[in-house]
Wavefront OBJ file of the C-alpha trace (Angstrom):
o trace
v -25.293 -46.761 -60.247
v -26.709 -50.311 -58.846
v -29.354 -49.468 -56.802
v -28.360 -52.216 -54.037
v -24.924 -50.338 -53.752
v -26.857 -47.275 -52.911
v -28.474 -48.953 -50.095
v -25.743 -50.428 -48.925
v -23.381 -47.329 -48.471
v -26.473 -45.660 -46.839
v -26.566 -48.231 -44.489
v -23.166 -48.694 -43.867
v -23.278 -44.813 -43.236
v -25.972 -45.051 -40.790
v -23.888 -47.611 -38.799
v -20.685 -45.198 -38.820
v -22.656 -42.137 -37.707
v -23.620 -44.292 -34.674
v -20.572 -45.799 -34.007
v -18.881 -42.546 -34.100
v -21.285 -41.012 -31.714
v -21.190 -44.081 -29.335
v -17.252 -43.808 -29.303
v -18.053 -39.666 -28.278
v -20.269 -41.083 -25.331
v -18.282 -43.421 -23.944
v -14.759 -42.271 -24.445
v -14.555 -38.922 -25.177
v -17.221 -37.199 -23.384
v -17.278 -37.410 -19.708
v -20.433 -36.277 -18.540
v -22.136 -39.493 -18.725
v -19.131 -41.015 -16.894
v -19.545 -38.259 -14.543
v -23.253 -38.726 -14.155
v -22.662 -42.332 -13.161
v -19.867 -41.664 -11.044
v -21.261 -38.924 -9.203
v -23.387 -41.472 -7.617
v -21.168 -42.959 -5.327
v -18.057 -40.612 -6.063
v -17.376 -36.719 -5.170
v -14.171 -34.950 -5.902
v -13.421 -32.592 -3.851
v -11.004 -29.371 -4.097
v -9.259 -29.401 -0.751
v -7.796 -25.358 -0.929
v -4.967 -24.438 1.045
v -4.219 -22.321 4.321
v -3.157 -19.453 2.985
v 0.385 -18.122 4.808
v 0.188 -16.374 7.972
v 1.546 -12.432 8.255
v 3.524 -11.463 11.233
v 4.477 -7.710 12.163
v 8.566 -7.162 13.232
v 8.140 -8.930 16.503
v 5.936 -11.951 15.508
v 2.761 -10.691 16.478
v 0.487 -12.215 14.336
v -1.319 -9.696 11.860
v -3.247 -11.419 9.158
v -4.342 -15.790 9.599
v -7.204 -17.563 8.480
v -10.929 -18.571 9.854
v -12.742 -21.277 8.741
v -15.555 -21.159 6.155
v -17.681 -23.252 3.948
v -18.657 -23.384 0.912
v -22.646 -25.520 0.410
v -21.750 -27.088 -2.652
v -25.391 -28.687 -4.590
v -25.291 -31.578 -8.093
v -28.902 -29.825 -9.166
v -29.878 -33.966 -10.236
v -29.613 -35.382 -6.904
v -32.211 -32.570 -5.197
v -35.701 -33.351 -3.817
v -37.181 -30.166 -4.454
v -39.556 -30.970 -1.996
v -37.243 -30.157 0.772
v -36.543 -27.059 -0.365
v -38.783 -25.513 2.255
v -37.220 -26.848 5.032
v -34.192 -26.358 3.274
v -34.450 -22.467 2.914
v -35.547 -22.315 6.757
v -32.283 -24.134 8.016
v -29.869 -21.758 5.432
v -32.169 -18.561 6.697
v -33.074 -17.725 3.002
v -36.157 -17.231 1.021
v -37.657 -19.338 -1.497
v -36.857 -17.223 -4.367
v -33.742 -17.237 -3.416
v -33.319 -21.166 -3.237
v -35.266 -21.056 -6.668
v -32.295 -18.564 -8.430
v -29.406 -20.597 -6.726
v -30.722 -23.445 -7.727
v -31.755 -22.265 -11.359
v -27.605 -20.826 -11.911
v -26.796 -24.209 -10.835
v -28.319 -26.027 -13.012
v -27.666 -23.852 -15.843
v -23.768 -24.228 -14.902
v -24.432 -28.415 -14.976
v -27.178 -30.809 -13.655
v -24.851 -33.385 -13.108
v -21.733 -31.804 -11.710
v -21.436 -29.898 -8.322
v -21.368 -25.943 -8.525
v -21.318 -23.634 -5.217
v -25.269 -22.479 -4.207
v -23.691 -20.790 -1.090
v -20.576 -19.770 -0.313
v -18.768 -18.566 3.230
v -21.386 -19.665 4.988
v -19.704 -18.452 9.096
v -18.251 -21.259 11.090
v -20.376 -19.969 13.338
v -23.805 -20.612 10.968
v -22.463 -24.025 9.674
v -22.142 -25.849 13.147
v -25.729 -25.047 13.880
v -26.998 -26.704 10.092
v -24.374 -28.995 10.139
v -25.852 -32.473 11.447
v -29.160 -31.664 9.538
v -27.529 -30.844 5.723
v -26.892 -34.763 5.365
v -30.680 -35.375 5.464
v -30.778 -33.591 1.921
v -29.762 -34.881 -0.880
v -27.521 -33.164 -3.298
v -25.827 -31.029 -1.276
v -22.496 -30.956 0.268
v -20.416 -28.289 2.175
v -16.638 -27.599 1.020
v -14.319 -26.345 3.971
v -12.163 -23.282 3.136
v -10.559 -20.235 4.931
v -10.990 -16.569 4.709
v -8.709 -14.295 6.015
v -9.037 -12.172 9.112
v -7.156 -9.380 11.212
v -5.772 -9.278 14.751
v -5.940 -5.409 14.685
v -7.828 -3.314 11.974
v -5.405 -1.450 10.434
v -2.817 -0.932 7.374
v -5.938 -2.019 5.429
v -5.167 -0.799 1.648
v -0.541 -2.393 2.568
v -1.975 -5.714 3.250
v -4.328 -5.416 0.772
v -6.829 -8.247 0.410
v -7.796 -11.370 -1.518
v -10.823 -12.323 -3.646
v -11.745 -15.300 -6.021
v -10.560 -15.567 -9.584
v -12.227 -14.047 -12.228
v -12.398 -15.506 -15.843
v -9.454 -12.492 -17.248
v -7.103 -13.696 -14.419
v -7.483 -17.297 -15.574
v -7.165 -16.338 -19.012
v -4.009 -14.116 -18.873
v -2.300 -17.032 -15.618
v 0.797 -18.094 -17.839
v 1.559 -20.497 -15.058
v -1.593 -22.325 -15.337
v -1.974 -22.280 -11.817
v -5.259 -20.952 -11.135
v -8.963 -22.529 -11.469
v -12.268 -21.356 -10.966
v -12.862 -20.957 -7.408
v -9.695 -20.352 -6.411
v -8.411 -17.147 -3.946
v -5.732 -14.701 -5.119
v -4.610 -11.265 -3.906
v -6.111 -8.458 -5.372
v -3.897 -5.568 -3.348
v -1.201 -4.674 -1.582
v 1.583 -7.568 0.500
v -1.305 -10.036 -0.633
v -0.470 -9.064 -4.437
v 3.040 -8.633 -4.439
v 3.799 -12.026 -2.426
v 1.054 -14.478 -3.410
v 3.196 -16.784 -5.219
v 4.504 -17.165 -1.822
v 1.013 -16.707 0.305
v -1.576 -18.853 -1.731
v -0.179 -22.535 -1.089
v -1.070 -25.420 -3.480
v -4.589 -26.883 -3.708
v -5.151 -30.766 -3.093
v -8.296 -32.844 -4.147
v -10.011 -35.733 -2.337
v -12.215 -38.730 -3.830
v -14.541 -39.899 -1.315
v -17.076 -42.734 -1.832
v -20.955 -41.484 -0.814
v -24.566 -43.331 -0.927
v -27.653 -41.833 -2.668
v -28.409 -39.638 0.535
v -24.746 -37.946 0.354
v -23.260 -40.229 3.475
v -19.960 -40.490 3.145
v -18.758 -43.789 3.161
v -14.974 -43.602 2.815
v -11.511 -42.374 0.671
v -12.402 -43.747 -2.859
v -9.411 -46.911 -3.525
v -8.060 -45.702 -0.085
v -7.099 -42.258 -1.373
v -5.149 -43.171 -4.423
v -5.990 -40.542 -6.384
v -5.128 -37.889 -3.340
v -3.574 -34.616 -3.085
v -2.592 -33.419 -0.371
v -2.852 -29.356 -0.286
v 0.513 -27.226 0.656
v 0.196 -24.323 3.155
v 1.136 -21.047 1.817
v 4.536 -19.866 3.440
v 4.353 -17.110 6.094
v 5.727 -13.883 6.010
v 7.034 -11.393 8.572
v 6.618 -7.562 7.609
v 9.142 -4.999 8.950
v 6.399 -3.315 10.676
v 6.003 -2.399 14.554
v 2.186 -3.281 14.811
v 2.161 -1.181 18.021
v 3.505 1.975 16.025
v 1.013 1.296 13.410
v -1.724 1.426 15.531
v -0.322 4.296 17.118
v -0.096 6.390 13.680
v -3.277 5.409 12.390
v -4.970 6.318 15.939
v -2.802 10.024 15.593
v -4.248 9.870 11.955
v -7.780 9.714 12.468
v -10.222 12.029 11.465
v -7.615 13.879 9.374
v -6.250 13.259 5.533
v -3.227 12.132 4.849
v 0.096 9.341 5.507
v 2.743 8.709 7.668
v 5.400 6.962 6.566
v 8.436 6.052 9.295
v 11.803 3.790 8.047
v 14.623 2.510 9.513
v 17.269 4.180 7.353
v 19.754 1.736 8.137
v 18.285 -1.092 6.359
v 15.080 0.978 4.440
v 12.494 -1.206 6.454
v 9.295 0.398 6.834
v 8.167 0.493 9.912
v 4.899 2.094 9.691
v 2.972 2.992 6.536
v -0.311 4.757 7.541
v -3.267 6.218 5.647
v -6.035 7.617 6.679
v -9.619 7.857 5.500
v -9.079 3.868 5.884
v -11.040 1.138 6.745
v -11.290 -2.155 8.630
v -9.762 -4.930 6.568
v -12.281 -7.402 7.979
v -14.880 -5.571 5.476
v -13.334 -7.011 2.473
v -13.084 -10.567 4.026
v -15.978 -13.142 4.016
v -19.256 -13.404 2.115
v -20.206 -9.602 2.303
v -17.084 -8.425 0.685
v -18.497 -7.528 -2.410
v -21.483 -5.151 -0.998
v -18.607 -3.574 1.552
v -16.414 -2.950 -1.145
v -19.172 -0.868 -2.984
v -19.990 1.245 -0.173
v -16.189 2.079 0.270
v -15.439 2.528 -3.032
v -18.496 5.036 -3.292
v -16.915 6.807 -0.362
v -15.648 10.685 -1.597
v -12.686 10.304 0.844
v -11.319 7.821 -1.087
v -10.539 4.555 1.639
v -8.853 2.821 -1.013
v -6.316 5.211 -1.943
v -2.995 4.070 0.134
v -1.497 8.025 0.168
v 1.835 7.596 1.361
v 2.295 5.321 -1.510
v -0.145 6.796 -4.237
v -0.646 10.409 -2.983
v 1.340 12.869 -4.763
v 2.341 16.322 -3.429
v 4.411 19.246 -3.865
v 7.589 18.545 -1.372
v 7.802 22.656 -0.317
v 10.451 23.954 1.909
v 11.277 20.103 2.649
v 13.036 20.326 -0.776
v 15.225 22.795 0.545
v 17.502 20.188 1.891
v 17.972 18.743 -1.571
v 18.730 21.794 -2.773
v 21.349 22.595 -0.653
v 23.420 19.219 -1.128
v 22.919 19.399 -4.925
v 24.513 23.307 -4.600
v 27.202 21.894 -1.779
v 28.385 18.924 -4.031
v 28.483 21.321 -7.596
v 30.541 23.687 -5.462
v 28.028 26.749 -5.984
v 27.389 26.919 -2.295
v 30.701 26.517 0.502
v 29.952 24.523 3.367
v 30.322 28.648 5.543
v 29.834 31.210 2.888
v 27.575 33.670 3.839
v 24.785 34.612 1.285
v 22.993 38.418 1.752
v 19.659 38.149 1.053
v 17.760 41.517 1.326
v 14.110 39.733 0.350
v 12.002 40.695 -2.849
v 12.862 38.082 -5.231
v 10.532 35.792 -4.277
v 8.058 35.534 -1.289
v 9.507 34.903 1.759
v 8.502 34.832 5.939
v 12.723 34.388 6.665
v 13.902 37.850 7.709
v 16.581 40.147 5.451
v 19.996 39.206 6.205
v 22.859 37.277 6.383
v 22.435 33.317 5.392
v 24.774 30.048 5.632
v 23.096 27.037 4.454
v 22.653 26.304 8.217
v 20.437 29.244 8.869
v 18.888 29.451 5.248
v 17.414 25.540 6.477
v 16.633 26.655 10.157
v 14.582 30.004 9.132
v 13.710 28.493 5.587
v 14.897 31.073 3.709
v 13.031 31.521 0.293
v 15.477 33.939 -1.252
v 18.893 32.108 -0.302
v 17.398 28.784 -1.992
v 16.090 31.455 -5.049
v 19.765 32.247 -5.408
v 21.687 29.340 -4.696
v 19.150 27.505 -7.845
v 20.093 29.860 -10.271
v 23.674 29.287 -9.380
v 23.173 25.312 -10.043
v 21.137 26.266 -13.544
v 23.320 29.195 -14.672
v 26.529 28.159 -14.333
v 27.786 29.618 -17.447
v 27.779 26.463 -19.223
v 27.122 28.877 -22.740
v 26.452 32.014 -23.466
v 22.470 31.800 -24.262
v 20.338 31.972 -21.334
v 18.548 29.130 -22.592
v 21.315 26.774 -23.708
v 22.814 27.372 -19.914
v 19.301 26.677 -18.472
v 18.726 23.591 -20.256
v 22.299 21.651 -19.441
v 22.007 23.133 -15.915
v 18.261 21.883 -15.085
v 19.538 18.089 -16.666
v 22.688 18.168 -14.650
v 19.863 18.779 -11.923
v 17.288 16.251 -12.721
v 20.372 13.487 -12.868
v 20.541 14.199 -8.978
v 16.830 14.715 -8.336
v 16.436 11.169 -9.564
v 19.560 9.511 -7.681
v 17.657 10.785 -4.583
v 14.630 8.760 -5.737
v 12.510 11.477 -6.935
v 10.297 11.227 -9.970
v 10.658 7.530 -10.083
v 9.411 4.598 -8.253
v 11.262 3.985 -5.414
v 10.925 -0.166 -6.112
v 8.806 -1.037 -3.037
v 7.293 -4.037 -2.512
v 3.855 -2.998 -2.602
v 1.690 -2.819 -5.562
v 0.408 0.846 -7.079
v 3.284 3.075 -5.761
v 3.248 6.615 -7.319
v 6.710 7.378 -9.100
v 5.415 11.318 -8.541
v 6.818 13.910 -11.047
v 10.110 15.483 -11.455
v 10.411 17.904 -14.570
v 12.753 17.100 -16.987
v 13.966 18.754 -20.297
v 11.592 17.183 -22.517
v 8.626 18.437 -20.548
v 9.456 22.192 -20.524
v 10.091 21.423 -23.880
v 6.485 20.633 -24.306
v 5.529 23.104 -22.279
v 7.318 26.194 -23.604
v 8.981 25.029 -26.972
v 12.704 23.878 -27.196
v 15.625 26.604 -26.638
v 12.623 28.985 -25.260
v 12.489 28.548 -21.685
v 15.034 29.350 -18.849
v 15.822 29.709 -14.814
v 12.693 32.691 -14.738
v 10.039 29.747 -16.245
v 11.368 27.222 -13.642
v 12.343 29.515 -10.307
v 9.660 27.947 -8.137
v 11.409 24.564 -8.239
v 13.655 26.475 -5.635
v 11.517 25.891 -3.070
v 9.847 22.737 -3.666
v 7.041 23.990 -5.517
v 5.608 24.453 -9.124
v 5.445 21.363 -11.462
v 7.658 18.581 -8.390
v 5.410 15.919 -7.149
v 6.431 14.275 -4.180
v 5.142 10.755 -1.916
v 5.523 10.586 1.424
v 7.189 7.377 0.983
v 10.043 9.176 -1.200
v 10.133 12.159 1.723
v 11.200 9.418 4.233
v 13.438 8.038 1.433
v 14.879 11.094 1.817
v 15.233 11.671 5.221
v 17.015 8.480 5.514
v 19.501 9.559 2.656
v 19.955 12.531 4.771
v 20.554 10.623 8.168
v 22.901 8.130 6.278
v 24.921 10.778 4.547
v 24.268 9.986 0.916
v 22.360 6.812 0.588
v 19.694 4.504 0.776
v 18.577 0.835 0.983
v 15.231 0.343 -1.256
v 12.638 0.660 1.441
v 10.769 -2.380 1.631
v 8.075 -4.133 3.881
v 8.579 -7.886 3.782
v 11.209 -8.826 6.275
v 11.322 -12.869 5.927
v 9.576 -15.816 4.008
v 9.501 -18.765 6.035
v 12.153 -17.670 8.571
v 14.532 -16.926 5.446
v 15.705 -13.072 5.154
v 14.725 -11.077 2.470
v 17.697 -10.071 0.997
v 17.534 -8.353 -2.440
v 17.091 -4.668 -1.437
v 19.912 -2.607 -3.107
v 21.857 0.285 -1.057
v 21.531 3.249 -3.485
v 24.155 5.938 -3.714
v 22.826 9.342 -4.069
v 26.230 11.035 -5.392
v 27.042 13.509 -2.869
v 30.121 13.255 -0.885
v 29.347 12.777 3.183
v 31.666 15.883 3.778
v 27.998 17.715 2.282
v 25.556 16.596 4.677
v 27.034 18.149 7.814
v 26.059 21.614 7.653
v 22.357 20.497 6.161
v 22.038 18.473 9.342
v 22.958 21.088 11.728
v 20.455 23.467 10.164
v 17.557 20.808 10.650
v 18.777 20.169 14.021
v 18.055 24.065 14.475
v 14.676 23.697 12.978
v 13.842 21.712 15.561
v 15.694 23.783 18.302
v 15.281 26.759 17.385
v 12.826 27.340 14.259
v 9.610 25.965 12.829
v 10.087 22.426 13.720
v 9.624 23.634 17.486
v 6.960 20.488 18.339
v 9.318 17.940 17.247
v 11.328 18.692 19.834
v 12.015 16.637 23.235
v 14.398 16.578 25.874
v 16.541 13.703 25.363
v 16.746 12.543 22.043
v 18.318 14.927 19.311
v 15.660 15.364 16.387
v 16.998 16.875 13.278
v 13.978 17.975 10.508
v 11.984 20.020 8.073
v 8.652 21.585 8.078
v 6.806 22.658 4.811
v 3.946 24.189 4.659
v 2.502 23.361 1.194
v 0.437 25.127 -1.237
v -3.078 23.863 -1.914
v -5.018 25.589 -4.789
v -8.201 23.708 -3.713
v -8.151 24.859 -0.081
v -6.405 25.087 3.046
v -2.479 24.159 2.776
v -1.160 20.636 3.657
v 0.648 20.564 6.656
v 4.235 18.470 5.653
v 7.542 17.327 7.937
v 10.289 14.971 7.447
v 12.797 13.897 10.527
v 15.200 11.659 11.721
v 16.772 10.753 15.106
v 18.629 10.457 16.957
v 21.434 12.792 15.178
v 23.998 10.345 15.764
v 23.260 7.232 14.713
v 20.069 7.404 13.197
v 17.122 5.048 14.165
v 14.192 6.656 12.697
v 13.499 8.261 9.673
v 9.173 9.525 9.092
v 7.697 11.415 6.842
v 4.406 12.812 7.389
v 1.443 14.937 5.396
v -1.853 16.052 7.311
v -3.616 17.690 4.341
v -5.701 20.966 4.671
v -3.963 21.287 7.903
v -1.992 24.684 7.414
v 1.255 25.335 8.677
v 4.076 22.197 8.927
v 5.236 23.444 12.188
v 1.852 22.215 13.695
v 0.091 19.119 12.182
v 2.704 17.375 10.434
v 5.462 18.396 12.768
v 3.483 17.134 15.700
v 2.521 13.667 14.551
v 5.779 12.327 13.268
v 7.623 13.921 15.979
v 5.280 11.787 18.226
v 6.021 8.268 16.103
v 9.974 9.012 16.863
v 9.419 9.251 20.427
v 6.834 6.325 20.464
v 9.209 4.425 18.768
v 12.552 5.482 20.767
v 11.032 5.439 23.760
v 7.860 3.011 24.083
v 6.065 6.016 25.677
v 4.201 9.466 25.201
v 5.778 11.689 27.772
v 4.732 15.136 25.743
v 0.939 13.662 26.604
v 0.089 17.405 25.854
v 1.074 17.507 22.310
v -0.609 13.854 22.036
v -4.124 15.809 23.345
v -3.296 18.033 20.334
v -3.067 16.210 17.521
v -5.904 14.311 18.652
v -8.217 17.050 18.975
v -7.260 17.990 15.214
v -7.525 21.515 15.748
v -4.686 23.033 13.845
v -6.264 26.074 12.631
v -7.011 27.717 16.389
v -6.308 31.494 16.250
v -4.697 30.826 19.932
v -1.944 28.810 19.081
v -0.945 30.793 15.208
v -0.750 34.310 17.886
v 1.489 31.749 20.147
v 3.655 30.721 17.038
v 4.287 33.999 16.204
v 5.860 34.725 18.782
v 9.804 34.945 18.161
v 11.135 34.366 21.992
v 8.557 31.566 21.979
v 11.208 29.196 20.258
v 14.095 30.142 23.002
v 11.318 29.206 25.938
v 12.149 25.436 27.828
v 10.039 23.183 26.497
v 8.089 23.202 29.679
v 6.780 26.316 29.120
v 6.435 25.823 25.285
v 3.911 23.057 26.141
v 1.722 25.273 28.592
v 1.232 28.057 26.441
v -0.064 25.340 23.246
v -2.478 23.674 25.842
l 1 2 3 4 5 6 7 8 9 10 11 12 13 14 15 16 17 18 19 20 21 22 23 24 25 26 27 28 29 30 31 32 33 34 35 36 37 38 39 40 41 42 43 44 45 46 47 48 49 50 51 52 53 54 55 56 57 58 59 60 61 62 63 64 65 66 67 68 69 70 71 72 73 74 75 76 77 78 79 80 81 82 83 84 85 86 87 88 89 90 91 92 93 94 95 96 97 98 99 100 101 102 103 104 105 106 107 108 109 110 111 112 113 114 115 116 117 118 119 120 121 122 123 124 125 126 127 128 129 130 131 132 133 134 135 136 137 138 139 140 141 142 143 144 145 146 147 148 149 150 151 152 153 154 155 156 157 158 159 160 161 162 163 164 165 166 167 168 169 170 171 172 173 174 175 176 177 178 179 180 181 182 183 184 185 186 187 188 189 190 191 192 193 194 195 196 197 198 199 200 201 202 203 204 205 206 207 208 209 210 211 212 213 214 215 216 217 218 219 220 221 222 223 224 225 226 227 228 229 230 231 232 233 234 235 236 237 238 239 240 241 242 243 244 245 246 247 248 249 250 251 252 253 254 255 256 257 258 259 260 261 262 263 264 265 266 267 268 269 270 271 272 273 274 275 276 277 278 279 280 281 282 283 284 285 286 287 288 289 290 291 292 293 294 295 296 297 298 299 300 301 302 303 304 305 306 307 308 309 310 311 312 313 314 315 316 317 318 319 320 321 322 323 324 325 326 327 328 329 330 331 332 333 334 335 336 337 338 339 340 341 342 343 344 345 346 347 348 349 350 351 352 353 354 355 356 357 358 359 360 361 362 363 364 365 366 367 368 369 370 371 372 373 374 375 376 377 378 379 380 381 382 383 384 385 386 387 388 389 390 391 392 393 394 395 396 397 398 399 400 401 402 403 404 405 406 407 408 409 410 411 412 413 414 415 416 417 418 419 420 421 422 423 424 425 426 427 428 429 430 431 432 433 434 435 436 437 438 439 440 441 442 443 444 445 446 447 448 449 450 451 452 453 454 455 456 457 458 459 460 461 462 463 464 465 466 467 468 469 470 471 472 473 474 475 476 477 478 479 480 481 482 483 484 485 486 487 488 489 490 491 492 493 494 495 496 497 498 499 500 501 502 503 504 505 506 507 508 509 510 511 512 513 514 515 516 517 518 519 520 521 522 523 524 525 526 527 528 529 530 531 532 533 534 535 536 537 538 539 540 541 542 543 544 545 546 547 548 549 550 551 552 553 554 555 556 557 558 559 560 561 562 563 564 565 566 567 568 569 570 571 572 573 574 575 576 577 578 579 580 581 582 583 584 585 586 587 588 589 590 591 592 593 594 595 596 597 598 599 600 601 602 603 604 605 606 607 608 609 610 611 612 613 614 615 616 617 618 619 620
């Protein structure tokens, strides 16, 4: 080859190689145009108010404080100020040495956060003095914060975006540094909660003055406020519940069965929401997390239970509508076939409920799962126990209700292809699956689905989805289905009677007051780790309904005292806008469910025929 074609093509090479990496500098890559323009330009992320929260009767619940965020461009430091510096932030040098090192690292020539949430509070006392250092610059933002410190893990709370969420946002929406809801109404509704980010050129000198809106604000956003929402609940029955709650374990859930709005959802061990807000959210959330009680663990949604003699009730429509059980017909049940506190004799379905009679609900199951369907045992078993299930699940058991929180428990109801799994196919019938009778063995309840139920009862066979989000921007929430359970209304008179006796007459005793008509259900539920759970569902008033609560106090013992006691007290709190039975208030306060005292009391039989007067001297 000619040698002075060589050394042309080499040169002409040469000269392409730099051209081509010229043309990267200039046009392509923009961290040189950056580096120049960061001069006398700063773009700043202008984030959004995120949308207020409002309880029933627009009292404000959840809003927004004002933050900021020190923002640093690690080129334009004096690190000779940095001892002055770390005085007026109230850090030490080492820690102004790793800030500034993860800066830099992240980009010397674009701005990265060195501190962030610094408290209103903290900022207006540095605020005059930041401009005398160069390089740094403080972002305004919000945080959110609480009017009262409760319903911690239903509102949930919000946090910045990590890399995954970015990743795996199909709606390109979020960037780094962005807020998003992590839990709860701040999960389910932040499409509608989180706004729309705006950004802001502004023109600065070389100490970080700024000297105006870069081409008058051209290049502008302006950020859109989040909408607000308004929850269905009564933030004065809220704080009520949790305050009834305290120092126990368990949830209270109470609904307006009319229209399935949740009026109070409380939990308790909980915490104060404010501890997952602001710049020490991440070393709060450890020490709650770490906590054995479990804080974070919404139980009426997520807590799981067997329903006991509350199940009775479902029991007794399923047998009413199959016709198995008449509305009058008299059952004799002499005891023996399964443990039982209800007295030998003669039960209707109104009695069976009021004295909670283990053997009538023993019998009137194996009439719904033997029905002589075919002549094996366990062919009969199997098409009753599905014919079952069908209605367990209309009620909203063993399924997720559809509630507009995040995490809800569908809880277990057994179906054919367990107790397949469990005992083989064709080998199991009504003697494996008795204890379902009475609420117990493999069912797993919520307390949200037992105040499902309740309302089902008080409505007389069905149910709006409960839900807790009333309006967005002053415009009604209206997708919540009414759900028909598939039992005639003819069905629920005689099961209502018998919890109105329960209340009157039988183990429901503390639910009952002198002017409103409470109709309910104790259970006291088994615990193989300990003491029993303490469980009651009720509604009032018997005519049209206004309340329907559910309520578990765990390790509490008996349903006729914990349980009974508390959501008895949230219907008259709620009916009435007072505590009149102040004496039954003083006892679920003091927590003491377990005194010898008041079990002697309860056994009593004439006790439950005593005015209510006397009922409540002899429990002080």
């Amino acid at each position: 080859m000619n040698r002075g074609l060589v050394i042309q093509f080499f040169i002409v090479t040469i000269g392409l190689v730099f051209a081509i990496r010229l043309l990267s500098i200039q046009v392509f890559n923009e961290d040189y145009k950056l580096a120049a323009e960061n001069n006398v330009i700063q773009k700043i992320i202008d984030y959004p108010y995120r949308g207020l929260v409002y309880d029933r009767n627009n009292s404000l619940l959840v809003f927004n404080t004002p933050v900021y965020d020190l923002m640093v461009v690690p080129k334009e430091v004096d690190l000779q100020d940095s001892t002055q510096l770390c005085k007026l932030l109230q850090i030490t040098h080492q820690e102004f040495v790793d800030k500034y090192a993860k800066a830099r690292s992240f980009s010397p020539i674009l701005a990265s956060k060195f501190m962030e949430q610094i408290p209103n509070n903290l900022f207006a006392s540095i605020q005059d003095q930041l401009v005398s250092y160069s390089g740094f610059y403080a972002l305004p933002r919000t945080v959110r914060d609480y009017s009262s410190p409760v319903m911690a893990n239903t509102i949930g709370y919000v946090g910045e975006v990590d890399r995954r969420t970015i990743r795996s946002d199909t709606t390109n929406y979020y960037k780094s540094g962005d807020f998003i809801g992590i839990t709860g109404v701040e999960k389910e509704y932040e499409k509608y909660l989180r706004g729309k980010r705006g950004t802001r050129y502004q023109m600065v000198n070389v100490q970080g003055v700024v000297k105006g809106a870069f081409k008058d604000g051209e290049y502008d956003t302006v950020p859109i406020p989040g909408e607000n929402i308004q929850l269905t609940i009564d933030l004065e029955l809220q704080e009520y519940a949790e305050k009834l709650l305290k120092g126990k374990v368990g949830g209270i859930v109470a609904l307006n069965p009319s229209t399935g709005e949740i009026l109070t959802i409380a939990s308790y061990p909980s915490y104060d929401p404010a501890n997952l807000s602001g710049r020490d959210r991440g070393k709060n959330f450890l020490e709650i997390q770490s906590d054995t009680l479990k804080p974070l663990f919404n139980r009426p949604l997520q807590a799981t239970y067997p329903p006991g003699s509350m199940f009775k009730v479902v029991q007794s429509l399923i047998a009413l509508e199959e016709g198995q059980l008449g509305p009058d017909e008299k059952i004799m049940c002499e005891g023996g076939l399964i443990g039982d506190h209800a007295p030998p004799g003669l039960y209707d379905v109104r009695r069976a409920i009021e004295k909670s009679s283990n053997n009538f609900y023993f019998k009137v199951f194996k009439r719904v799962i033997q029905q002589g369907y075919d002549e094996s045992a366990f062919l009969d078993s199997r098409i009753g126990l599905e014919k079952w299930h069908n209605y367990i699940t209309k009620f909203g058991l063993g399924r997720k209700l559809g509630v507009d929180i995040p995490n809800e428990s569908p809880g277990f109801a057994p179906s054919l292809s367990y107790y397949d799994r469990v005992y083989g196919e064709n080998r199991w019938k009504f003697s494996n699956i008795y204890s379902l009778s009475i609420g117990q063995g493999e069912l797993l309840v919520t307390p949200i689905q037992m105040a499902n139920l309740c309302a089902i009862v008080a409505n007389k066979g069905y149910y709006i989805t409960p839900h807790i989000v009333k309006s967005v921007n002053n415009e009604p929430v209206q997708n919540f289905a009414r759900n028909e359970v598939g039992i005639s209304e003819e069905n629920f008179g005689p099961v209502i009677d018998g919890m109105e006796q329960v209340v009157l007459y039988g183990s429901g005793l503390r639910a009952r007051m002198p002017d409103i008509s409470v109709c309910g259900k104790t259970s006291t539920v088994e615990n193989p780790h300990g003491e029993d759970h303490s469980g009651f569902m009720g509604f009032a008033p018997k005519e049209n309904p206004q309340i329907a609560v559910a309520a578990y106090v765990e390790n509490a013992g008996w349903g006729a005292r914990a349980a009974a006691a508390t959501a008895s007290l949230i219907i008259e709190k709620y009916l009435t806008g007072e505590i009149k039975r102040t004496w039954l208030e003083d006892y679920v306060l003091k927590g003491d469910f377990a005194d010898k005292k008041v079990e002697k009391v309860e056994k009593r039989d004439t006790l439950q025929l005593k005015p209510l007067k006397e009922v409540a001297a002899t429990l002080q």
